[in-house]
C-alpha positions in Angstrom: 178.6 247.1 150.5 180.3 250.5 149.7 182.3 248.9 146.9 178.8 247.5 145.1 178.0 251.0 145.5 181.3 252.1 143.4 181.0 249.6 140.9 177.3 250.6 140.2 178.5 254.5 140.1 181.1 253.4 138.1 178.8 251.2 135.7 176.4 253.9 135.3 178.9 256.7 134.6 180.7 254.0 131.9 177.4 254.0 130.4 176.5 257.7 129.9 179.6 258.5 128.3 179.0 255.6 126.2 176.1 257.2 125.1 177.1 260.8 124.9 179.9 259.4 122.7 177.1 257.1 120.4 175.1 261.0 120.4 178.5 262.5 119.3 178.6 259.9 116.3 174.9 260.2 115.4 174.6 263.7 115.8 178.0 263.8 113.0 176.3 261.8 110.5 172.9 264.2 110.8 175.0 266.9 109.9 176.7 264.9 107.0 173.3 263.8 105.5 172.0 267.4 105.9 175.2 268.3 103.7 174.7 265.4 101.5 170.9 266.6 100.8 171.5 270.5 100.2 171.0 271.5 103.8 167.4 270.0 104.1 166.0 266.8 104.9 163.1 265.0 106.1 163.3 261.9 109.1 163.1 258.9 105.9 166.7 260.1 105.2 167.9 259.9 108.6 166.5 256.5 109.4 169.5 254.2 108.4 171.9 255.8 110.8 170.1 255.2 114.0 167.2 253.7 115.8 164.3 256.2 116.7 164.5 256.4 119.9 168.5 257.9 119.1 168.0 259.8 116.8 165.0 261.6 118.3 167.3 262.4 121.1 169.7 263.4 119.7 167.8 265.9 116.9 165.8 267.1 120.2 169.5 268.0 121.3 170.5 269.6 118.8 167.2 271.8 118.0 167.7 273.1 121.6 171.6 273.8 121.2 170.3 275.7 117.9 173.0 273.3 115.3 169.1 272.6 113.6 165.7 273.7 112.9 162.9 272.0 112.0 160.2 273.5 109.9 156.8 273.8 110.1 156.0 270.9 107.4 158.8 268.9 108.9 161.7 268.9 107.3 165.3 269.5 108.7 167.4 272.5 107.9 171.1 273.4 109.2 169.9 277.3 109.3 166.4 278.7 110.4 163.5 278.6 108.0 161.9 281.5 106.8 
């Protein structure tokens, strides 16, 4: 029984950094886009690099570790609106 208990640790912890790798990757090509745009973009160009529920995630993370900021009328920006 404790080694089920491992292996399912062990599953679960394979698949978190799995993700937090996939986050790394997405979060890489935001900033690229954001480049690629001028420093400004709306959610239409970002939604060939991931699936929604990704890259709302991962934007969510990155407004709270300050890397973004999203305006009032919803666009994306790499420094914070005035």
């Amino acid at each position: 029984m404790f080694q089920q208990e491992r292996n399912l640790v062990r599953s679960d912890t394979m698949k978190w950094k799995e993700i937090l790798k996939e986050d790394k990757e997405v979060e890489k090509k935001i900033l690229r886009e954001i480049e690629k745009e001028g420093g400004a973009l709306g959610m239409k160009n970002l939604k060939n690099i991931a699936d929604m529920e990704t890259l709302k995630r991962v934007l969510a993370g990155m407004e709270k570790k300050r890397t973004i900021f999203t305006h009032k009328d919803g666009d994306i920006y790499t420094h914070n609106p005035r």
